[in-house]
C-alpha positions as a LaTeX table, in Angstrom:
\begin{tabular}{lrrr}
\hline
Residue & $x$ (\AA) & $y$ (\AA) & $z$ (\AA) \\
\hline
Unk1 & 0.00 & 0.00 & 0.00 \\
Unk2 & 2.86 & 2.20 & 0.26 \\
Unk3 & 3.64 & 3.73 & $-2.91$ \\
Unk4 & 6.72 & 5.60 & $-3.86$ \\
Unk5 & 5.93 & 9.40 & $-5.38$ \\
Unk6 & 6.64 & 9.66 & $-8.61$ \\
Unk7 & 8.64 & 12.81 & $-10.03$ \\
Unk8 & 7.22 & 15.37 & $-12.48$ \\
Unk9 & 9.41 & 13.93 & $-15.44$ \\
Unk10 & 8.20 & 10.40 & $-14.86$ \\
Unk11 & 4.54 & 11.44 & $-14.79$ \\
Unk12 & 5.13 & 13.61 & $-18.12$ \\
Unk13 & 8.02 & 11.49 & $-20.11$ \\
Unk14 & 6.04 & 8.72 & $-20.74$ \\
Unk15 & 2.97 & 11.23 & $-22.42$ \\
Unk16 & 6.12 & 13.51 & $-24.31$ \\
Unk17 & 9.65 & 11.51 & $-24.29$ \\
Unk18 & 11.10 & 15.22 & $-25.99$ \\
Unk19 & 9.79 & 17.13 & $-23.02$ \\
Unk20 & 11.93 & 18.52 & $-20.52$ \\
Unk21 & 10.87 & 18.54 & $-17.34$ \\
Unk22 & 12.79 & 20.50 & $-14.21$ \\
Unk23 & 12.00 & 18.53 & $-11.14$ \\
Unk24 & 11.28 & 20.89 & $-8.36$ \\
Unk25 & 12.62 & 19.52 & $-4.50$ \\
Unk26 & 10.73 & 20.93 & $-1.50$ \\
Unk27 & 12.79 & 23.20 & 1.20 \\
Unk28 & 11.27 & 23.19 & 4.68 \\
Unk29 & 12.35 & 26.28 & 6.27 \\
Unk30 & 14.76 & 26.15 & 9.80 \\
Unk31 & 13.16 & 26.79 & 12.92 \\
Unk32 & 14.48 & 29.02 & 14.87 \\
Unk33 & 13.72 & 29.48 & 18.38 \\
Unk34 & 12.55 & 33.34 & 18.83 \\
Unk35 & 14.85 & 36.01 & 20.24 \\
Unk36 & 14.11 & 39.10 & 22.47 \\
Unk37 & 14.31 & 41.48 & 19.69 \\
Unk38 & 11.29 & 39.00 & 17.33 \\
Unk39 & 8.98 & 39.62 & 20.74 \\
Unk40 & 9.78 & 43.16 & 21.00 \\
Unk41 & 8.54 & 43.23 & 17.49 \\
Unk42 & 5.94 & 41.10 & 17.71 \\
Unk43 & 3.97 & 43.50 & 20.13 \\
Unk44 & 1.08 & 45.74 & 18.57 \\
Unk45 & 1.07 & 49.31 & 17.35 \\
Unk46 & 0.99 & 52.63 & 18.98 \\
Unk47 & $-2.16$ & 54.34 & 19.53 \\
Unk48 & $-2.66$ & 57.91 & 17.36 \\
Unk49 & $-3.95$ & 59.72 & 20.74 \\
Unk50 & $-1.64$ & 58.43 & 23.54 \\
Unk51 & 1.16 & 56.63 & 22.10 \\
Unk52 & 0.67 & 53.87 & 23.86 \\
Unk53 & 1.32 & 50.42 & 22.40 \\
Unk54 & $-1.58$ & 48.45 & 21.94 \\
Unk55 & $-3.53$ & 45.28 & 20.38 \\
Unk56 & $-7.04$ & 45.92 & 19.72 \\
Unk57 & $-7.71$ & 50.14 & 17.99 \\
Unk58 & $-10.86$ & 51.19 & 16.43 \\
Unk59 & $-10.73$ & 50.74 & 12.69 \\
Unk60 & $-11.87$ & 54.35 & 11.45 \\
Unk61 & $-9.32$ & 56.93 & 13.67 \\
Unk62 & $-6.76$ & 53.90 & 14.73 \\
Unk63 & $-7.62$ & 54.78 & 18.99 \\
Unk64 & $-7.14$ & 51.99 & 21.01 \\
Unk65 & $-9.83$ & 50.91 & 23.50 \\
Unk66 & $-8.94$ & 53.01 & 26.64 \\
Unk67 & $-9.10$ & 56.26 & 24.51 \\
Unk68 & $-12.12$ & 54.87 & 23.14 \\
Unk69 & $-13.61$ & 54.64 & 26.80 \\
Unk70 & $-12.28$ & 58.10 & 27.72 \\
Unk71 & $-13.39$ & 59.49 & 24.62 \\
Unk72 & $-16.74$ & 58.47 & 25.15 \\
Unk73 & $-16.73$ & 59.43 & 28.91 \\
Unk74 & $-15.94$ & 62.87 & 27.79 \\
Unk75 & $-18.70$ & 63.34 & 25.11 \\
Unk76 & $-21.57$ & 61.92 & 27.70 \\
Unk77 & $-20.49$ & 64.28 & 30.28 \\
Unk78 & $-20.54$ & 67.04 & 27.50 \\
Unk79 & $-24.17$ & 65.48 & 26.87 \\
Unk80 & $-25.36$ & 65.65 & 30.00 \\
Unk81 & $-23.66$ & 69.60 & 30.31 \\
Unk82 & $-25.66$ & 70.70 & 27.43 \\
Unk83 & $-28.79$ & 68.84 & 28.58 \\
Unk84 & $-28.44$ & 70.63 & 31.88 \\
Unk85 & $-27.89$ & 73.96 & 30.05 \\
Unk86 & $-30.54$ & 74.02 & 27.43 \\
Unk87 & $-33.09$ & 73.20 & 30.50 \\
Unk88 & $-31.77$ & 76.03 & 32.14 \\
Unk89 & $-32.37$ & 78.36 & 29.06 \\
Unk90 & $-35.68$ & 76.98 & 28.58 \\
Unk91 & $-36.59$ & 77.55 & 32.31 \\
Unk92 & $-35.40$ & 81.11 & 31.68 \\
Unk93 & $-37.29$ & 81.57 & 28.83 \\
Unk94 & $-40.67$ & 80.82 & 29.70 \\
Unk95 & $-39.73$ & 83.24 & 33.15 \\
Unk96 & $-39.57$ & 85.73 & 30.85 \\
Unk97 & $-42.69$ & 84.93 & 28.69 \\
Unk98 & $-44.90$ & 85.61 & 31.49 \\
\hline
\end{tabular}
């Protein structure tokens, strides 16, 4: 059941005996065990707000996740500021309507 491989020019010199056929070995590359400078590089990118190194950014500015959370910390507390403020103007207003 064990059958030897046959090579390219075997397969193809009995269909075209004038063909010439390069037979191509296979190279396995080395191992090599991985130094300190491969896992420095192997660590993610830096972050475009804090220059941090990180793994995991968001795709459309390239932020990573804890500017992401700050970011979005920020704009509800700028929510909740103009929430707070346009009630207060519209409290003032009708004062005035009266």
């Amino acid at each position: 059941m064990n059958q030897k491989m046959k090579r390219a020019s075997e397969i193809f010199g009995s269909v075209d005996p004038h063909l010439n056929v390069i037979d191509r070995g296979h190279r396995r590359r080395p191992v090599h065990p991985l130094t300190s400078k491969d896992w420095e590089s192997a660590g993610g990118s830096f972050c475009s707000r804090c220059r941090q190194e990180a793994l995991r950014f968001r795709p459309f500015d390239g932020v990573c996740l804890d500017c992401v959370r700050d970011i979005d910390e920020k704009k509800d507390r700028e929510d909740k500021k103009r929430a707070k403020i346009l009630k207060y103007v519209k409290a003032h207003n009708a004062r005035i309507r009266r």
